[in-house]
C-alpha positions as CSV (number, residue, x, y, z in Angstrom):
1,X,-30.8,-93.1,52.7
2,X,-30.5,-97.1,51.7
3,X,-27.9,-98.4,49.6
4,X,-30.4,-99.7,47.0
5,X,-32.2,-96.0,47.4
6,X,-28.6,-94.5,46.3
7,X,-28.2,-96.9,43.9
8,X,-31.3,-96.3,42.1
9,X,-30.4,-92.3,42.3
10,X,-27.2,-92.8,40.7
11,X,-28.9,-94.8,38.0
12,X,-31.5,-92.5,37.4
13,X,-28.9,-89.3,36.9
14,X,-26.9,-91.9,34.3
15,X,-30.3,-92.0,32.4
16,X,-30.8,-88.4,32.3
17,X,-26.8,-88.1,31.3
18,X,-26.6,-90.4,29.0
19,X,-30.4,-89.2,27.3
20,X,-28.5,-85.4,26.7
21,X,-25.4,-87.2,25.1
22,X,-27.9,-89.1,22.7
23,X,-28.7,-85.3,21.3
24,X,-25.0,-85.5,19.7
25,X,-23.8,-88.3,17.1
26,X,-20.3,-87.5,18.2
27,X,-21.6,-88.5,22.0
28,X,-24.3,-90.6,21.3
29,X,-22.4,-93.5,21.6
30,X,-21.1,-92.9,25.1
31,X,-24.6,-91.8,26.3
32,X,-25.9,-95.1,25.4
33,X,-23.2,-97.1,26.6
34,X,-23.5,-95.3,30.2
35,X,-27.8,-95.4,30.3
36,X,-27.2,-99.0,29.8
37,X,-24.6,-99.3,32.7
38,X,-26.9,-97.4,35.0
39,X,-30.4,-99.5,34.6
40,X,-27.7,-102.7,34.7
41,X,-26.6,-101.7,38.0
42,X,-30.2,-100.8,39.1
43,X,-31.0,-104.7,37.9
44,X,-28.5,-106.3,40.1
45,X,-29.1,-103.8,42.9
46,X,-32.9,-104.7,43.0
47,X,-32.2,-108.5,42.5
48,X,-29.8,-108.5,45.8
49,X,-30.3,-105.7,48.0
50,X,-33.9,-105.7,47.8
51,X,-36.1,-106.4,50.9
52,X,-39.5,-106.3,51.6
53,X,-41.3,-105.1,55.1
54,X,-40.8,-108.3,56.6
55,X,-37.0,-108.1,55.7
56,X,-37.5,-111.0,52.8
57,X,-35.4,-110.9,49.9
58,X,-36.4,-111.3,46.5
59,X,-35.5,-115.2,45.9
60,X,-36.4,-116.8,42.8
61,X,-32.9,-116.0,41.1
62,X,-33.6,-119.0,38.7
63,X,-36.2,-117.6,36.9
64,X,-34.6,-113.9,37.1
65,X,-31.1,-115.3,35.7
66,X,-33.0,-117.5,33.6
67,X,-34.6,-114.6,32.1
68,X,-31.6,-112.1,31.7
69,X,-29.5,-114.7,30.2
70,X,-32.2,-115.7,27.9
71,X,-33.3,-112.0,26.7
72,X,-29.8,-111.0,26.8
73,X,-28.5,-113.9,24.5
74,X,-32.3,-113.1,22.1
75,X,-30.9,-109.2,22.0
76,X,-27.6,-109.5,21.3
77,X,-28.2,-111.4,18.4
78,X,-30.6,-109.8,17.5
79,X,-29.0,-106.4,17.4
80,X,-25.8,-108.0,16.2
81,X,-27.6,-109.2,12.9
82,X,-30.1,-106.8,11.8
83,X,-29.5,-105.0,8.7
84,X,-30.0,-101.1,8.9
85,X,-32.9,-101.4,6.6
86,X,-34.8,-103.3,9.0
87,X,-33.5,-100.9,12.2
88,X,-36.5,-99.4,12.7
89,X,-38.8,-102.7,12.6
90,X,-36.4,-103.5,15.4
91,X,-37.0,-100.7,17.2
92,X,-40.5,-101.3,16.8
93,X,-40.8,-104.5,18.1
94,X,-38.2,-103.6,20.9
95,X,-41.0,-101.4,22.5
96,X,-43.7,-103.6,21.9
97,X,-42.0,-105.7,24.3
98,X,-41.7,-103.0,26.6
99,X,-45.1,-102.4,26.9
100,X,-46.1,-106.4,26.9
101,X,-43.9,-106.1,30.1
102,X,-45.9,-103.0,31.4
103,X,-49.4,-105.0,30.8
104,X,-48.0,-108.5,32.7
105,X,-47.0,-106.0,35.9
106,X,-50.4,-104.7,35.9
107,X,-52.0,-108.4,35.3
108,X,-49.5,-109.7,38.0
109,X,-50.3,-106.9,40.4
110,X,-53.9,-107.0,40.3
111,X,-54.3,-110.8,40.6
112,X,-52.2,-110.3,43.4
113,X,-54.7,-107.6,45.2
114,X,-57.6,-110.1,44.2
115,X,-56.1,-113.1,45.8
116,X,-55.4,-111.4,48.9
117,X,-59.2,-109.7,49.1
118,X,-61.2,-112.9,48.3
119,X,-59.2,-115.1,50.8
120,X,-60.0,-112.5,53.3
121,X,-63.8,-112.6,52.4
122,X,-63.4,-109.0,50.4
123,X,-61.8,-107.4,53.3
124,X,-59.8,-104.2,51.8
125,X,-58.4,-103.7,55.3
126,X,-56.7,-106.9,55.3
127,X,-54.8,-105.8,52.2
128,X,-54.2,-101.7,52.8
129,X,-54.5,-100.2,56.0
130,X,-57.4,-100.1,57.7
131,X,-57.8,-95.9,58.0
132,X,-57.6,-95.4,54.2
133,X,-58.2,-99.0,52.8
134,X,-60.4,-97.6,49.7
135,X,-58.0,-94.7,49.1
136,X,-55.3,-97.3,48.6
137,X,-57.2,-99.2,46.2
138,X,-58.4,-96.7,44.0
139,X,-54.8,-95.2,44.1
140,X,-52.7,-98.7,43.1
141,X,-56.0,-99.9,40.7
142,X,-55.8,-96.3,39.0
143,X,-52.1,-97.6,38.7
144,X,-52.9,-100.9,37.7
145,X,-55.4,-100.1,34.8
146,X,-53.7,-97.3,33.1
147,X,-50.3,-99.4,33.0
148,X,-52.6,-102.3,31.6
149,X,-54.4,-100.3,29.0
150,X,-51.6,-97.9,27.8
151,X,-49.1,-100.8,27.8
152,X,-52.1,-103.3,25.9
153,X,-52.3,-100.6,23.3
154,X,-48.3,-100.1,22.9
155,X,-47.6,-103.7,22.6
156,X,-50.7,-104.5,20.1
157,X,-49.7,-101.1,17.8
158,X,-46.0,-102.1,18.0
159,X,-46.4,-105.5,16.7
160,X,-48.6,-104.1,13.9
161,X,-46.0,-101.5,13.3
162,X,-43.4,-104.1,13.0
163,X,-45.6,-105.9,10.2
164,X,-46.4,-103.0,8.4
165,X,-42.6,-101.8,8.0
166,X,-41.4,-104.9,6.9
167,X,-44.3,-105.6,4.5
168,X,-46.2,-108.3,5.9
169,X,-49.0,-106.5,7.3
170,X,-51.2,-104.5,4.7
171,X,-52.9,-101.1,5.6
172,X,-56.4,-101.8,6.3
173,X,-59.8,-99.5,7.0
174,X,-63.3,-99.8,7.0
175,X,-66.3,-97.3,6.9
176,X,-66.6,-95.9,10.3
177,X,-63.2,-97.6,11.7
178,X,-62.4,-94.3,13.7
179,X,-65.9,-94.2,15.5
180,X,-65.5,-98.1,16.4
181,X,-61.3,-97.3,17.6
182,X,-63.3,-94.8,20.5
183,X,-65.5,-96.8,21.1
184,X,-62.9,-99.6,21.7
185,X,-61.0,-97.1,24.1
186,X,-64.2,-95.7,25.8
187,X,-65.0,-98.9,26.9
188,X,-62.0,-99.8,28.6
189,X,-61.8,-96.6,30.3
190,X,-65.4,-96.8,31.6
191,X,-65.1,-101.0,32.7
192,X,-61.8,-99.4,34.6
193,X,-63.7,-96.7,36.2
194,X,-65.9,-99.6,37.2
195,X,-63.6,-101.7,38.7
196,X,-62.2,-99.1,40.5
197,X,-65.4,-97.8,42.2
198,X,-66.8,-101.5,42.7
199,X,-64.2,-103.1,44.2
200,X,-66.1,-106.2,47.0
201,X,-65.0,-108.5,44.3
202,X,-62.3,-107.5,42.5
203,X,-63.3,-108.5,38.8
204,X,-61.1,-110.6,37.4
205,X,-63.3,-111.3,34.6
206,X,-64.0,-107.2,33.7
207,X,-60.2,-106.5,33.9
208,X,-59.1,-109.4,31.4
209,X,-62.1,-107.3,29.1
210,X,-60.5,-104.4,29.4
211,X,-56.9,-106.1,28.6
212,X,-58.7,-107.5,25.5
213,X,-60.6,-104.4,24.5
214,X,-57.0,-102.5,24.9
215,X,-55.7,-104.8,22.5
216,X,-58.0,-104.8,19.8
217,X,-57.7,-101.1,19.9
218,X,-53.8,-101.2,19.6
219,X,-54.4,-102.9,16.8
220,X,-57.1,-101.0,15.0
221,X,-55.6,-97.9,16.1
222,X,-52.4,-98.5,13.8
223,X,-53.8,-100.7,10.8
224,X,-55.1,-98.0,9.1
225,X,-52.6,-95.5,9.2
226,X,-49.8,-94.9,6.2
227,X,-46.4,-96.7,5.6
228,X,-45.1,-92.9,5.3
229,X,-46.4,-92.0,8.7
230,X,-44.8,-95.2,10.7
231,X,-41.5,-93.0,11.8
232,X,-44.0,-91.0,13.8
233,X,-46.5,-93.8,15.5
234,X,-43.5,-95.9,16.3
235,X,-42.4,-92.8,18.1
236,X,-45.9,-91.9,19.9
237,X,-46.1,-95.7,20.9
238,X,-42.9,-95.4,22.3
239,X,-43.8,-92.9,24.3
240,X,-47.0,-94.8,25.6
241,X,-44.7,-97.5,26.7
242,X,-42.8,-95.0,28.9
243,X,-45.9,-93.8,30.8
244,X,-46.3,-97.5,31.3
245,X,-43.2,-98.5,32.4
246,X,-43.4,-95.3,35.1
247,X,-46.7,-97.1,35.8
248,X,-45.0,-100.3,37.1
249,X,-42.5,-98.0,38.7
250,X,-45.2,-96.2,41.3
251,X,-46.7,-99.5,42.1
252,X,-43.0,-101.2,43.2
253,X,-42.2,-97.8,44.6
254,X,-38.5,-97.8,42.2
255,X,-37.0,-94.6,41.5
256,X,-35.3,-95.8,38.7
257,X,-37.7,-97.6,36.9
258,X,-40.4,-94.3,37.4
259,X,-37.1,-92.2,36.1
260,X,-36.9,-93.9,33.2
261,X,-40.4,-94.6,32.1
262,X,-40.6,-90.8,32.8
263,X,-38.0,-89.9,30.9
264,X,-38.9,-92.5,27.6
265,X,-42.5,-90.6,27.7
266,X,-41.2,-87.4,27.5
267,X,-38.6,-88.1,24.7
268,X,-41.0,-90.0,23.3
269,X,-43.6,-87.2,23.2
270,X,-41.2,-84.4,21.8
271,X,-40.2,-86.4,19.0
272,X,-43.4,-87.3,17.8
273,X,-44.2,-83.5,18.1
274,X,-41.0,-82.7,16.3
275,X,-41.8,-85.0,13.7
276,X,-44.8,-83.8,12.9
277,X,-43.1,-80.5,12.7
278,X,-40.8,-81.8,10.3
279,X,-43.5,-83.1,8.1
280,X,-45.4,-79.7,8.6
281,X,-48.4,-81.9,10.0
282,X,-50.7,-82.1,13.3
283,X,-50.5,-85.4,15.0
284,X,-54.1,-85.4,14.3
285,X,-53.5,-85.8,10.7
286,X,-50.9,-88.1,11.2
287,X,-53.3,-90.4,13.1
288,X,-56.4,-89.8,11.2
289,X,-54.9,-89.1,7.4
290,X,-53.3,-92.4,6.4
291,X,-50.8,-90.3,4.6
292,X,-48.2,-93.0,2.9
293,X,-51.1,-96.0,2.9
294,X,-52.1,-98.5,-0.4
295,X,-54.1,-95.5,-1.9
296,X,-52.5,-92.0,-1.2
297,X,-54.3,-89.1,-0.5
298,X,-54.2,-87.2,-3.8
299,X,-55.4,-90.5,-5.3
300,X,-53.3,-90.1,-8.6
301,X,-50.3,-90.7,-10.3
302,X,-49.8,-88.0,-12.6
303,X,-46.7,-87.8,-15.3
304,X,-45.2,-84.7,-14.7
305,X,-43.2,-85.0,-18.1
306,X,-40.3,-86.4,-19.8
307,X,-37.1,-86.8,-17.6
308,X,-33.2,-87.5,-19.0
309,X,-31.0,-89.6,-18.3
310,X,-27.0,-89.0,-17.3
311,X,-24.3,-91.6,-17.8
312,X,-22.3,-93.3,-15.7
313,X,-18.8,-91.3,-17.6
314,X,-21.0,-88.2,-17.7
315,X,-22.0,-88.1,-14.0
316,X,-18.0,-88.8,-13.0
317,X,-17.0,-85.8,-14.8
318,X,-19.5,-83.6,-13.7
319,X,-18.7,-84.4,-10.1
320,X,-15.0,-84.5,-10.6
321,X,-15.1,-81.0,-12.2
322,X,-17.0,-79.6,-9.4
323,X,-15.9,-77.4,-6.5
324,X,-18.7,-78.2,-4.1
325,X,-21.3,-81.4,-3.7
326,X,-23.7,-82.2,-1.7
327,X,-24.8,-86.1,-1.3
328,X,-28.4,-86.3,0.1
329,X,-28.7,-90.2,1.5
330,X,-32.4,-91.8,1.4
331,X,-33.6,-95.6,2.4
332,X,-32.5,-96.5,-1.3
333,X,-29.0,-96.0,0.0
334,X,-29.7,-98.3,2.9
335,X,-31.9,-100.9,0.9
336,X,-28.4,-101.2,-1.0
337,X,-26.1,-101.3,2.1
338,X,-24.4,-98.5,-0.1
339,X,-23.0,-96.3,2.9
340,X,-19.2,-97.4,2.5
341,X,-19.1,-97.2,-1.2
342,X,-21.0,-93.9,-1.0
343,X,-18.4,-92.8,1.5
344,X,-15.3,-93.8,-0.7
345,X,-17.0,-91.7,-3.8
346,X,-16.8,-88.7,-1.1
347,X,-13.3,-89.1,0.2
348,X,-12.1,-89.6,-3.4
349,X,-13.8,-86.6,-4.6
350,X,-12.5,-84.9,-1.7
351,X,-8.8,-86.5,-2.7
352,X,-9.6,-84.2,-5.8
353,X,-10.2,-80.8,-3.9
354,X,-13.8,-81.3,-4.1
355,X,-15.6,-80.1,-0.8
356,X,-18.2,-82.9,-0.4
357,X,-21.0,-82.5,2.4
358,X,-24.5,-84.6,3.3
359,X,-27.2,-82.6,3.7
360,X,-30.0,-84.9,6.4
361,X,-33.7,-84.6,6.7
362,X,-35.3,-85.0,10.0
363,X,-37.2,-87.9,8.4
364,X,-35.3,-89.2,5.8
365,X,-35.0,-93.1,6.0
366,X,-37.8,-94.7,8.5
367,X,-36.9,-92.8,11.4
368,X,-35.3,-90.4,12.7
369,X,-32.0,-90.6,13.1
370,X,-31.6,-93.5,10.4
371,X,-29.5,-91.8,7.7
372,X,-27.3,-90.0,10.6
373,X,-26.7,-93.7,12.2
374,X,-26.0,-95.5,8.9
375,X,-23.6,-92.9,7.9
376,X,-21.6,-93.1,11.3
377,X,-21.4,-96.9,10.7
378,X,-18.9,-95.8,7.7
379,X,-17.0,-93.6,9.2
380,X,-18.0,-90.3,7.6
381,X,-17.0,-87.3,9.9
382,X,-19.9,-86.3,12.0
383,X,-18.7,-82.2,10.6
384,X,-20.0,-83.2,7.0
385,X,-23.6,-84.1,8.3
386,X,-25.6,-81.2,8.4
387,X,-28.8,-80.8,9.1
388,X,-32.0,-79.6,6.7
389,X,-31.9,-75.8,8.2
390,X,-28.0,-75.4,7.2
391,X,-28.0,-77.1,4.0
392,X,-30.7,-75.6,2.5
393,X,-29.0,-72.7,3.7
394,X,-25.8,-73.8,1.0
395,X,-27.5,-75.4,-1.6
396,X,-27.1,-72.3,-3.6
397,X,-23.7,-72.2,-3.8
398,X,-23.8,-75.9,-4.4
399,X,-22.3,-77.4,-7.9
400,X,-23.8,-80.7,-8.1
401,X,-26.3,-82.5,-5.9
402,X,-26.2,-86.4,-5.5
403,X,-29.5,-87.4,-4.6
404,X,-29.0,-91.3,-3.6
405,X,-32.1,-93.4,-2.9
406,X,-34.3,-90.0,-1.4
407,X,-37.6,-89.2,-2.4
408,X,-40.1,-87.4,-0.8
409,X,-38.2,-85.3,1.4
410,X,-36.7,-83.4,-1.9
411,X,-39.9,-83.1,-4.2
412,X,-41.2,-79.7,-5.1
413,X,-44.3,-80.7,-4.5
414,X,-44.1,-80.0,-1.0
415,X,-44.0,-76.2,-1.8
416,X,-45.6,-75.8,-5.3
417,X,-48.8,-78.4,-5.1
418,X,-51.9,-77.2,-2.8
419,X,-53.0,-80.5,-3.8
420,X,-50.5,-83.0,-2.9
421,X,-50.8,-85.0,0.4
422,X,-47.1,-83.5,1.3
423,X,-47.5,-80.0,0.6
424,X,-46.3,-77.9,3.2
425,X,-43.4,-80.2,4.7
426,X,-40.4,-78.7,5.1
427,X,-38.3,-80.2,2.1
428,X,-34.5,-79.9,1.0
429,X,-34.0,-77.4,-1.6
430,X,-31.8,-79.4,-3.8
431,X,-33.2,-77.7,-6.9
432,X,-31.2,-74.2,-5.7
433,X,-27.8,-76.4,-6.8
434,X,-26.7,-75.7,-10.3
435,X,-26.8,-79.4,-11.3
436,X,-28.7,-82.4,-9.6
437,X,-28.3,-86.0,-10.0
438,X,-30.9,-88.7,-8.6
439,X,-29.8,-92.2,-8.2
440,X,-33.1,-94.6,-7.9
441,X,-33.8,-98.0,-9.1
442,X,-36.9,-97.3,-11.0
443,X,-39.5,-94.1,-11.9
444,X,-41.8,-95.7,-8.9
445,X,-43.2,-92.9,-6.6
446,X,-41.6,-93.0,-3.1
447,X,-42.6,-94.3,0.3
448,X,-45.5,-91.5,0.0
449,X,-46.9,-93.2,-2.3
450,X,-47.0,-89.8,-4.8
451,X,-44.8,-88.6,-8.0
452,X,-42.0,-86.6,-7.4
453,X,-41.9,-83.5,-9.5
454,X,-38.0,-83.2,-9.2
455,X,-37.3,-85.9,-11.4
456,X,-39.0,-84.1,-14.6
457,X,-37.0,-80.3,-14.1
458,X,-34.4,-78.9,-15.9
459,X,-31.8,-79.0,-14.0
460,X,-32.4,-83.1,-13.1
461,X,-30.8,-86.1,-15.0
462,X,-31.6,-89.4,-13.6
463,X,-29.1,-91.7,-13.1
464,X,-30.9,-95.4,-12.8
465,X,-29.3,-98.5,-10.8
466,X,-28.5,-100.0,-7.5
467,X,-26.9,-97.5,-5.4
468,X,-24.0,-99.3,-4.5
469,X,-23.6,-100.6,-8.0
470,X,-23.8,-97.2,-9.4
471,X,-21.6,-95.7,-6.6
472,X,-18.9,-98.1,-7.5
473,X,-18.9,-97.4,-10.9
474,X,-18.5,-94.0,-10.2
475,X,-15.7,-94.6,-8.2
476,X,-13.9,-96.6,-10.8
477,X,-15.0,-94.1,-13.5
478,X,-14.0,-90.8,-11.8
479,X,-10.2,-93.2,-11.0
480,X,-10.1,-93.5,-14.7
481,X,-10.5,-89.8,-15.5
């Protein structure tokens, strides 16, 4: 076994380490920290202890360190400055790049067979060996068009993701758009298929059709689907760009890039199923049912009723007075950068004897993970998260809920409306709590785009405002008590 061959083991075992400590907030940290030392070693492994079969070393280390210093310096600032709001238009755009790299290793590779067969007058022998010339064609150009097409479509859906989450990119459909999005894919596998079977003169001008036709699709494929339903196509085309990546990694014969890919397609794949789950949907729907888009699926806005307000002294008492509260965080939380205030109102309720916990959705926030991330960022103990299973499991014996900036994933309409586009998804109970207060800017419906029939029951006073404006009057109230 090589050095480089070790090398690329080791770095593939820190990915699959480092993945399993991801499953834990307390650990997730680490996990990351170590996945990222493993594919940096692979990096500098492949950029000096590489050789090919003539014993020729990579060379061009200009352009490589060019590159590193210039993506590293782009990410790091990147990273440093987004706001948590816009995390998962990041993340979006993160893997679009991935799969724009998967694409240009398929372009790069197959110019490369092209050149080599027409400057040896289309001689597949002179490129693959001569016993099974056509076997290794069809084998790399398999390679080569599903890393281009699956890579195309990542890159083109990511960047229409990205527009869509951060508002600059409208849903859009037409009569008949899903027929013309088959099409659009049938046609790129079936000039592939070509390519592959007629391969004298390598095509160049069929394969840049199929890049284009995989594009256009990427993009059609995600404009019509629902802002509510982004969490869940950012997560699919995540996975895409994993098979793509593991594309890249057969044809340059690297363990550790195939590992990886691998392993980002899997991940990628359960998510999207568990997300789905969470949202009591098929990924059908998902991809077909524009849940979340300009018009909503139920079509109306109905007024469920009247609803009260609380005040600002009236809210601190009530949660002062209380033996046990539970805060449910939502985007409106991080839309108001609210997570430090929000945790000061819990560790001076808890100052008070109060036991305060945070009850998560799997989908709360824009993706998954969001509320459980912005939460760490101020410190609150990872033992007061819990997740929807446990708290729903404790919201009965629950004094006062605190519902800040959440929306769909606590409306009653999930479980008492046939109708509504949401019914079915597995919601947080918060109505089993004696007393529940919602914290939102405004009556406007939710990312879902439908009314929430919380806001208008009993046992619901609304509490209007900014959430970290409101949080920190609540602080200074309940201090004045």
């Amino acid at each position: 076994m090589s050095l480089l061959t070790l090398i690329y083991l080791l770095a593939s075992v820190s990915f699959v380490i480092g993945l399993k400590q991801l499953s834990h907030p307390a650990t997730a940290r680490r996990g990351n920290l170590l996945a990222a030392a493993g594919m940096a070693i692979a990096i500098f492994a492949t950029i000096f202890l590489y050789r090919d079969e003539q014993g020729a070393a990579l060379g061009n280390y200009g352009w490589i360190f060019s590159g590193l210093v210039i993506g590293g310096v782009i990410g790091t600032y990147s990273a440093r400055k987004v706001q948590m709001t816009a995390m998962p238009e990041m993340v979006s755009i993160f893997n679009g790049m991935g799969g724009a790299c998967a694409a240009l290793i398929s372009i790069i590779e197959f110019n490369r067979l092209a050149d080599a067969i027409h400057g040896k007058h289309d001689s597949l022998s002179a490129v693959f060996p001569a016993s099974s010339a056509y076997g290794h064609w069809v084998g790399e150009m398999l390679v080569i068009a599903a890393g281009l097409i699956i890579g195309s479509v990542s890159f083109a859906g990511s960047v229409i993701a990205w527009g869509k989450l951060n508002g600059r990119i409208k849903d859009f459909s037409f009569r008949g758009q899903h027929f013309v999005n088959i099409g659009l894919l049938l046609a790129a596998v079936i000039l592939a298929a070509w390519l592959i079977a007629v391969h004298e003169n390598a095509n160049q001008s069929v394969f840049y059709l199929i890049l284009l036709l995989s594009l256009c699709y990427g993009v059609f494929f995600v404009l019509p689907i629902g802002g509510a339903d982004m969490p869940v196509v950012i997560s699919l085309l995540n996975s895409f760009t994993g098979v793509a990546a593991a594309c890249g990694g057969f044809l340059y014969h690297n363990k550790a890039m195939l590992t990886g890919g691998i392993l980002v397609g899997a991940a990628g794949t359960l998510l999207t199923i568990l997300m789905c789950k969470a949202m009591n949907r098929s990924l059908k729907n998902v991809l077909i049912g524009s849940f979340g888009g300009t018009v909503t699926a139920s079509g109306h806005h109905v007024t469920q009723g009247a609803y009260k307000e609380v005040s600002l002294s009236d809210a601190a008492v009530v949660l002062s007075f209380a033996n046990k509260v539970m805060i449910v965080p939502g985007y409106g939380l991080a839309v108001a950068q609210a997570q430090h205030a929000c945790h000061e109102l819990e560790k001076l309720l808890t100052g008070k004897g109060v036991d305060v916990k945070y009850a998560i959705h799997p989908v709360a926030g824009r993706m998954p993970g969001h509320m459980n991330v912005l939460l760490a960022e101020a410190d609150v103990a990872y033992e007061q998260l819990l997740e929807m299973e446990t708290a729903n499991d404790e919201f009965s014996t629950v004094d006062v809920v605190l519902v800040l900036g959440a929306n769909d994933v606590v409306n009653p309409a999930a479980k008492t409306d046939p109708a509504s586009p949401i019914y079915g998804m597995p919601i947080l109970d918060v109505e089993s709590a004696k007393t529940c207060i919602v914290n939102k800017r405004s009556m406007k419906p939710g990312y879902a785009g439908i009314e929430n029939e919380l806001f208008f029951r009993p046992k619901t006073s609304m509490l209007f405002g900014d959430a970290k404006k409101v949080l920190q009057d609540l602080i200074a109230e309940i201090k004045n008590l």
